[in-house]
N, C-alpha and C positions, 0 to 999 in steps of 0.2 A: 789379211791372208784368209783366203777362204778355204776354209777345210771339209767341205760336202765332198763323199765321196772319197777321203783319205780315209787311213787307217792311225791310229793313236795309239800310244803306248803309255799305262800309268802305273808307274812300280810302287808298290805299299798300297794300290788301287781296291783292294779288297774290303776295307774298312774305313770309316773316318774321314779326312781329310783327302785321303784321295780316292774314294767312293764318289764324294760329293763332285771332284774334278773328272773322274771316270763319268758319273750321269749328265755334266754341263757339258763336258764333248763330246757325248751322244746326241744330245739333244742339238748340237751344230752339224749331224750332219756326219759325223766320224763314226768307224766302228774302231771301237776301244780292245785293245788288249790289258787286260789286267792281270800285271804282272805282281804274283806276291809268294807269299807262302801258305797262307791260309786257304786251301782247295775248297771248301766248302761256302765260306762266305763268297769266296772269288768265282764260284761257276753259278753261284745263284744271284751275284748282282750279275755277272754276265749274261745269263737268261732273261735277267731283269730288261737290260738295256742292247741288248742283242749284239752283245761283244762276244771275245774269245777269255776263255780264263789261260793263264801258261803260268804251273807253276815256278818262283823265279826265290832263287836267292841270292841278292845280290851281290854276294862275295862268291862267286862259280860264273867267273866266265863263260865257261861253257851255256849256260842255261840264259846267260843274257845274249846272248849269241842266239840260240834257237827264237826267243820270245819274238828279237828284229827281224829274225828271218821271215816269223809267223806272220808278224804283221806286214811285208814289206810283201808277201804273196797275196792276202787281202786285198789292198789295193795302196797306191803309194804311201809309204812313213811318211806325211809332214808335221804328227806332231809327238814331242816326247817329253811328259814330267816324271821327273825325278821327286817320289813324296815318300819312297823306303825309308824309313829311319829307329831308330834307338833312343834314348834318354840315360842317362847314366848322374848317380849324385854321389861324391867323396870325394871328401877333402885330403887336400896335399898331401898334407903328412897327419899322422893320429896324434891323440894325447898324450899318448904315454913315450914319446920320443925315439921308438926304434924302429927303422927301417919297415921293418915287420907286418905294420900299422900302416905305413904310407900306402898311399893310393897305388891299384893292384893293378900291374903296368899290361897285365892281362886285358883288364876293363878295358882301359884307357887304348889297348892296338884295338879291338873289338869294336868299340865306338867309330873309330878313326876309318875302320875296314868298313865298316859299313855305311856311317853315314856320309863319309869324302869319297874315299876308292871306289865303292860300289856306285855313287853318282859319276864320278868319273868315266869309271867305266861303262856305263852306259849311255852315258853322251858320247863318249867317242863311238862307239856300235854306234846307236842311233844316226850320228850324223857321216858315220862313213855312207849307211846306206840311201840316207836323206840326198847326201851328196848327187847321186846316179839319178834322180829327179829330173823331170824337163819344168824348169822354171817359169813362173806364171809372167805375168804383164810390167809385176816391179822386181822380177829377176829372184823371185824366193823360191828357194827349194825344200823348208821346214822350218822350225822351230821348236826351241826347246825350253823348258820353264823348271829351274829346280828351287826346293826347298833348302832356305837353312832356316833361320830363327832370330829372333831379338840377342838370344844369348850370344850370338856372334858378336856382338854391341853393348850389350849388357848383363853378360854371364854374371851370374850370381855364387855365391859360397857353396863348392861342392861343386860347380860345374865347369870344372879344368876341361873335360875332356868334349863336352860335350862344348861345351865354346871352341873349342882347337877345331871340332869337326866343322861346325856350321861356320867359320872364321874361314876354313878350306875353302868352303863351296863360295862365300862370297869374293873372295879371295882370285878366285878363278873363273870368274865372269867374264871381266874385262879382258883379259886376252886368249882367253876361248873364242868370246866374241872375234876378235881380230883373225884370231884364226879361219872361223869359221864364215870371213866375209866376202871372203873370193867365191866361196861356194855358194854364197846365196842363202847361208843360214844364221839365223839369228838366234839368241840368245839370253834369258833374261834370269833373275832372283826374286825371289819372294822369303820376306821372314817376318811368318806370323810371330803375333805378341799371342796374347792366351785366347786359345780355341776350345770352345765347347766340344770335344771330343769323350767316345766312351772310356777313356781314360782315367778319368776324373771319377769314374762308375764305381771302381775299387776303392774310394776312400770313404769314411763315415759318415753320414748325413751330405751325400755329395751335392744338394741342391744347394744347402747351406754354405759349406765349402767353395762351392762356386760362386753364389751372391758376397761372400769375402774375397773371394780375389779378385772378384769383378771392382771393388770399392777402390782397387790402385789404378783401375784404369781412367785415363785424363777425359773420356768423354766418347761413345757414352757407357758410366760406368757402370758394364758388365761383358761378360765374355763374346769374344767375336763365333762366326757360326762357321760350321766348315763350306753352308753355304756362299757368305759373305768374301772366303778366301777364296772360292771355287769360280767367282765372278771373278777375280783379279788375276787370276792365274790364265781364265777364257780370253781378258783383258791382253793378255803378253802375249798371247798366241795369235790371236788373229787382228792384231793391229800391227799393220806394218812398218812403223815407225819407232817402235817401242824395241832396243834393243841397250846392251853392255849392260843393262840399270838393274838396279838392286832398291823392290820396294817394299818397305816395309807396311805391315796391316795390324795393324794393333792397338788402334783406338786411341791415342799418343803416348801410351805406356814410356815409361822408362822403369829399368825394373829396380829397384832396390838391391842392397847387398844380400841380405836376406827374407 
């Protein structure tokens, strides 16, 4: 599917992983909206790559409502990744046995809203207005590409909630997909294993931290790049045959328990 001349949408676009996806669908041809919260990183890769910034949170319908509007005035929506997300670590229950301690059910809606709901809900937006598209030569009217994770597959100690979320999104591929075949839209997943993200920036000695966690990876062992994801995500967009599937990038990781 060719995307010159559409408009794109990448929520969490302002940094990281989908910065990298925001400048790979520039460089096809799309002008990007980058939808996030961060106004400052997001208007200056926007001028970067000659996109739109909208600030978006994506638990406010309302704002992911304006973001598709924005782009769908640009020029046609054909394409939309989902890369907004959270991380969250705490185990089930505490040490000391009371209630109290147990994982704080707070966290756990918090993750759930944002990293399921908030994809949710903007592929449903996205592809109401993808829908209204005059479809090209093999009947497509967009695509859509979201984020979950390895943890969906292989959550680790501490990551109840964050597994439940990314578990949603893959969870809901395959008859998204279905849904969305009458319209001509297709549908795919990506779950990176460990990304060099500024993430990693906050912790001690993060070079070193990073060449250790790179060591569990099956080959090759070190962390994948947010460029490396940003290819595979261009990948599910614009190949037209690539749809319901859920692929993982993570260098053959499997992750341990902890």
């Amino acid at each position: 599917m060719d995307i010159t001349g559409s408009s794109a949408i990448v929520t969490g676009g302002a940094s990281g992983i989908g910065a990298a996806v925001a400048r790979a669908l520039a460089a096809k041809g799309a002008t990007v909206v980058i939808a996030d919260l961060n106004a400052e990183k997001g208007e200056a890769l926007a001028a970067e790559i000659g996109g739109v910034f909208a600030q978006v949170d994506v638990t406010d319908t309302d704002q992911i409502t304006a973001a598709v509007e924005a782009a769908a005035q640009i020029a046609p929506l054909r394409a939309c990744v989902n890369s907004a997300g959270i991380g969250w670590a705490q185990r089930t229950i505490g040490r000391d046995g009371q209630v109290e301690s147990a994982h704080s059910m707070e966290a756990f809606r918090k993750v759930v809203e944002i990293n399921l709901i908030g994809t949710f809900d903007m592929t449903r937006q996205a592809a109401s207005v993808m829908s209204r598209n005059d479809a090209d030569v093999d009947g497509q009217r967009g695509a859509i590409v979201n984020m979950a994770s390895v943890a969906a597959f292989d959550g680790q100690i501490g990551q109840a909630s964050y597994s439940a979320s990314k578990g949603g999104v893959v969870g809901m591929t395959l008859p998204i997909a279905r849904d969305l075949a009458a319209a001509g839209i297709r549908i795919n997943t990506v779950a990176p294993g460990l990304i060099d993200t500024p993430i990693y920036d906050g912790f001690p000695n993060p070079d070193e931290f990073k060449a250790n966690l790179g060591q569990n990876v099956l080959f090759p062992k070190r962390l994948g790049t947010a460029d490396e994801l940003a290819s595979m995500v261009v990948e599910l967009v614009t190949n037209s045959y690539m749809n319901a599937e859920v692929v993982r990038v993570d260098g053959g990781i499997r992750m341990p328990p902890k």
